[in-house]
N, CA and C of each residue as an Amber inpcrd file, in Angstrom:
protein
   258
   9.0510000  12.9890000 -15.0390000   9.7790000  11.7450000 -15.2000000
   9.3950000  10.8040000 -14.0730000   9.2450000   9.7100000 -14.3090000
   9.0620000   8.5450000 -13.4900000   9.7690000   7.5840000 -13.0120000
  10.2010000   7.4720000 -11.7490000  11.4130000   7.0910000 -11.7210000
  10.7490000   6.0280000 -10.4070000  11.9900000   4.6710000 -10.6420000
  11.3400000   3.4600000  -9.9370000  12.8200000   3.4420000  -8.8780000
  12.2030000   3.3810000  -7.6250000  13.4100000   2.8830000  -6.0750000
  14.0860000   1.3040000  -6.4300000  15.2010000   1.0490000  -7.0060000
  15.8630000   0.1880000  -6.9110000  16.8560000  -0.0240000  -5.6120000
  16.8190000  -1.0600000  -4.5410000  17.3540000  -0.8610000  -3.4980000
  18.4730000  -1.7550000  -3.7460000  19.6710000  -2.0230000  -3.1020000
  20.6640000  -3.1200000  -3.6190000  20.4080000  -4.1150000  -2.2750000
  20.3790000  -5.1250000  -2.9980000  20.1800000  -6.1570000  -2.0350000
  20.6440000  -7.2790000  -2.7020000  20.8130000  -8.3320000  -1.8260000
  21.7430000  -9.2830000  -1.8470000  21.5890000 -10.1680000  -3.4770000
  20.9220000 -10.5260000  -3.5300000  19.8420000 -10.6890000  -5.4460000
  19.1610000  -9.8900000  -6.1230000  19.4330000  -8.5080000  -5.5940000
  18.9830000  -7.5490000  -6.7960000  17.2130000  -7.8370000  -6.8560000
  16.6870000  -8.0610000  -6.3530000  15.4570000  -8.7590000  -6.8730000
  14.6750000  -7.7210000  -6.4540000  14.6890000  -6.5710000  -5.6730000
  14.0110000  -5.1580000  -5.2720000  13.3090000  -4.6950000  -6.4800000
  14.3860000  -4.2820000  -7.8560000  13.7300000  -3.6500000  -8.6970000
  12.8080000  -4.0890000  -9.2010000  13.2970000  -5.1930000  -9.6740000
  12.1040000  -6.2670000 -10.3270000  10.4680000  -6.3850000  -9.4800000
  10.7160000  -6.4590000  -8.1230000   9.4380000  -6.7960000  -7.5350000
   8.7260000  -5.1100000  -7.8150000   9.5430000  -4.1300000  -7.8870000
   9.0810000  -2.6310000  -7.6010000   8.2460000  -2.5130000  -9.6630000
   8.8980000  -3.0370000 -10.3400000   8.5780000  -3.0710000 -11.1930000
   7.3170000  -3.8610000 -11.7680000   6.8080000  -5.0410000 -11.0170000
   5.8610000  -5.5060000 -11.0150000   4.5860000  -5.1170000 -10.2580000
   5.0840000  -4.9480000  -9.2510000   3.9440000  -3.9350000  -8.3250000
   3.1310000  -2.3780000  -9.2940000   4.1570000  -2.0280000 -10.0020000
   3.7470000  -0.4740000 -11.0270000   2.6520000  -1.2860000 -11.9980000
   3.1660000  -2.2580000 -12.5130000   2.3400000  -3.2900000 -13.4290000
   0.8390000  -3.5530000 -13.0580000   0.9180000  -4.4140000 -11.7070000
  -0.0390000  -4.5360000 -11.2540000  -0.8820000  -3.0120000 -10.4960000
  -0.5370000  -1.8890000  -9.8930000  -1.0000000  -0.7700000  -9.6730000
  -1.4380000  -0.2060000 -11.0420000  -0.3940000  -0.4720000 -12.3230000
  -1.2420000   0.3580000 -13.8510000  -2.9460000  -0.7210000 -13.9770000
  -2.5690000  -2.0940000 -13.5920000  -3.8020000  -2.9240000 -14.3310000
  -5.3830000  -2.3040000 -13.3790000  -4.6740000  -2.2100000 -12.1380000
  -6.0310000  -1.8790000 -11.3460000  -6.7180000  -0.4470000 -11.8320000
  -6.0300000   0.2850000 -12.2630000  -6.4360000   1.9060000 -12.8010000
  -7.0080000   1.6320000 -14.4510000  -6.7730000   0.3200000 -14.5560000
  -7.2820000   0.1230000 -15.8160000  -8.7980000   0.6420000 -16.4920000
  -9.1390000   0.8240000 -17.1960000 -10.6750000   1.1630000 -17.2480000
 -11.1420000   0.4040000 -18.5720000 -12.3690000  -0.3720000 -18.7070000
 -12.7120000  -1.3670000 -19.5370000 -13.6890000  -1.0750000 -20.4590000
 -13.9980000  -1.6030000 -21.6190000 -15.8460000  -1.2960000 -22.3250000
 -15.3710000  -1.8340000 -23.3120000 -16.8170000  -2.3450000 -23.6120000
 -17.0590000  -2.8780000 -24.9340000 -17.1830000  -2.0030000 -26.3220000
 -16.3690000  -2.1160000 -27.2650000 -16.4760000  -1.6500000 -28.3270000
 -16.8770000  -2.5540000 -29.7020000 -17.7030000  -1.7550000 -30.7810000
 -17.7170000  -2.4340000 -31.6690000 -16.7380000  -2.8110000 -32.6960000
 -16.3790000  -4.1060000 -32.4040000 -14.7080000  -4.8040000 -33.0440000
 -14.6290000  -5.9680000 -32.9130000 -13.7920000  -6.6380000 -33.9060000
 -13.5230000  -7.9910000 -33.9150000 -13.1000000  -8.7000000 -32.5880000
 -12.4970000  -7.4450000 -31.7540000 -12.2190000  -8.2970000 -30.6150000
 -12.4640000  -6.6310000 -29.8730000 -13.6390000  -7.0020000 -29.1010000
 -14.6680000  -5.8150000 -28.1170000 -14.6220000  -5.5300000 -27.1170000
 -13.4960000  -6.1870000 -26.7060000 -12.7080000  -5.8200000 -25.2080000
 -12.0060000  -4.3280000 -25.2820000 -12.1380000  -3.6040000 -24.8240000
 -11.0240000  -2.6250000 -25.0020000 -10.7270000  -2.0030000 -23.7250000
  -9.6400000  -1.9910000 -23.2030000  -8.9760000  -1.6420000 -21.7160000
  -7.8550000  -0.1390000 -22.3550000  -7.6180000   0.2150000 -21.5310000
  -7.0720000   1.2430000 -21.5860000  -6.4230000   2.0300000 -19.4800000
  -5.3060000   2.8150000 -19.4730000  -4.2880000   3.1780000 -18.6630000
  -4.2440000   4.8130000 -19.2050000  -5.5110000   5.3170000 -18.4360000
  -5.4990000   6.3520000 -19.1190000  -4.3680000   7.2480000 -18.5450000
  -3.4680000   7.0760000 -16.8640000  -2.2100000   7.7170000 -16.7210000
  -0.8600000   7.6060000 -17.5870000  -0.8960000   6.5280000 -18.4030000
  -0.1540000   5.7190000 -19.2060000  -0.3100000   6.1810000 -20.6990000
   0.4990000   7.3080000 -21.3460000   0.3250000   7.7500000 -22.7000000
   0.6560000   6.5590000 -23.6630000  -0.7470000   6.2830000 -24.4310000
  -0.6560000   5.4320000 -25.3650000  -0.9040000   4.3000000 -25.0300000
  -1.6370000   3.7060000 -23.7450000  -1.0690000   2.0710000 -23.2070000
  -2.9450000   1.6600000 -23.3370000  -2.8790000   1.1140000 -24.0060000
  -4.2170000   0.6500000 -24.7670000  -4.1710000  -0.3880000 -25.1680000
  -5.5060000  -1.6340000 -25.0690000  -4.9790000  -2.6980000 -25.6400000
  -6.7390000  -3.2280000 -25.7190000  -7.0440000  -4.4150000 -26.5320000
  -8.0560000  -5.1180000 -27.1670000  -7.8480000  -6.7250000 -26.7440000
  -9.6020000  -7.3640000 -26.9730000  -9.4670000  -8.8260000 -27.0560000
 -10.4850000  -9.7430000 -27.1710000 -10.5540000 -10.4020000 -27.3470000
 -11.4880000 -11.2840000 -27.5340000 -12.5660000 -11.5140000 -26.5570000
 -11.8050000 -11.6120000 -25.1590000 -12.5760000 -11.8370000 -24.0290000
 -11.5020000 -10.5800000 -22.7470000 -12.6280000 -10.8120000 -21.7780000
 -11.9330000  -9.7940000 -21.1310000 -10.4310000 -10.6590000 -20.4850000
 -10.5270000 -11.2140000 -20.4600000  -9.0100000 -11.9120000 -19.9500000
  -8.2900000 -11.6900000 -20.7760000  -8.2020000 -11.6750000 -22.3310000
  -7.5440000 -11.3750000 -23.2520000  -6.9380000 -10.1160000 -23.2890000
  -7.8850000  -9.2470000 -23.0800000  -7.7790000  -8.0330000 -23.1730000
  -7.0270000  -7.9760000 -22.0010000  -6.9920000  -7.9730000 -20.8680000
  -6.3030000  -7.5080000 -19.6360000  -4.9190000  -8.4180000 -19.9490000
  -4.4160000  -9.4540000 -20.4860000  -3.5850000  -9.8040000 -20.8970000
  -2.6980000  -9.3630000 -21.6580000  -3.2680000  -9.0360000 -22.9970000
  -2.8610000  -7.9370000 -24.0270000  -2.3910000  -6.5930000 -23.5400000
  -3.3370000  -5.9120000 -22.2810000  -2.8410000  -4.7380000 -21.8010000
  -1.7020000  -4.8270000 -20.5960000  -1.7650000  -6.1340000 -20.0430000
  -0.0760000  -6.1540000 -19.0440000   0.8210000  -6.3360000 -20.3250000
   0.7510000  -6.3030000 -21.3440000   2.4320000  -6.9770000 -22.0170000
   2.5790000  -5.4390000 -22.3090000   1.2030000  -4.6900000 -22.7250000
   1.5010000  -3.4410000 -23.2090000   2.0700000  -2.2850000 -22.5120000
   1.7750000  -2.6790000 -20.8600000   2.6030000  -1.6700000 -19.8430000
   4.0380000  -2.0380000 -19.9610000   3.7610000  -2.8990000 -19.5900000
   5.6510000  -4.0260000 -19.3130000   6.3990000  -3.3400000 -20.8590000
   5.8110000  -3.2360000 -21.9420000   6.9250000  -2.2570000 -23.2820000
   6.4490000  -1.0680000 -23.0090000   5.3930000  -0.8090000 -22.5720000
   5.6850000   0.6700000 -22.0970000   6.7060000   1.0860000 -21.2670000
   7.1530000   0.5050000 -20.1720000   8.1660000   0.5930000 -19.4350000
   9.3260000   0.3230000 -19.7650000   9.8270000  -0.5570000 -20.7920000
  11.1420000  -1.2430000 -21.1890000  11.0810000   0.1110000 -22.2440000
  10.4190000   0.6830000 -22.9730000  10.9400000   1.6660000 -24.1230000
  11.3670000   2.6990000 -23.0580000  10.3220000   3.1390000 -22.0990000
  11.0290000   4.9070000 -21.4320000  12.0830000   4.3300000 -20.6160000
  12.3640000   3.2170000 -20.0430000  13.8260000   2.6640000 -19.5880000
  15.0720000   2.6570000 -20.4790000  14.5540000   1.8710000 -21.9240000
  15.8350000   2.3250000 -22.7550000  16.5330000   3.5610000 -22.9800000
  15.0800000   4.3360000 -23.0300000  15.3290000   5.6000000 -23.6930000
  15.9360000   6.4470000 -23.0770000  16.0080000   6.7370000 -21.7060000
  16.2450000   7.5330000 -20.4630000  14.8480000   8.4640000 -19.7060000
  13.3610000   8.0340000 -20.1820000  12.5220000   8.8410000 -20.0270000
  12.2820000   8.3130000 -18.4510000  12.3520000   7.1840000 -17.6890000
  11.9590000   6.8920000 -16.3570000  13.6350000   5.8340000 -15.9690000
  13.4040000   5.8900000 -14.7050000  15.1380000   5.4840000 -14.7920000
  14.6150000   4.7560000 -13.2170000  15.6930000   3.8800000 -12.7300000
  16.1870000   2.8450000 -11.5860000  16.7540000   3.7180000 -10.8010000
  16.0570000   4.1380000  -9.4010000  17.2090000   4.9520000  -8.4850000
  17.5600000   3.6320000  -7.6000000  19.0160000   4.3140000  -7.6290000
  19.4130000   2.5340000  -6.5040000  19.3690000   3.2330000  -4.9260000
């Protein structure tokens, strides 16, 4: 289980930054290549089950793959699979 340090502070704004930092730490582990496809970008998070994404151009693609971490994270948050320690 994966679990993110929420600290309490005066605006709450800890988790959120801790949560963007995972974002940006998943994009750098990212790994890239061209495939044959309408859109031949293809990125992929291979620590990240399932977090895969496509595009037109590589900006696209790395675009497409931050929205795809960010619901990767909001589903195992709903769900109880990674949780907020305060």
């Amino acid at each position: 289980m994966i679990r993110f340090r929420r600290h309490k502070t005066k605006q709450n704004w800890t988790g959120v930054i801790t949560l963007i930092k995972f974002t940006q730490t998943a994009l750098e582990k990212a790994k890239y290549e061209i495939i044959d496809n309408i859109e031949p970008y293809y990125g992929e998070v291979s620590e990240l089950e399932g977090v895969w994404a496509t595009g037109k151009t590589l900006e696209e693609c790395r675009k497409n793959l931050e929205e795809v971490i960010d619901e990767w994270i909001n589903f195992r948050l709903r769900n109880g699979l990674i949780r907020l320690e305060s």
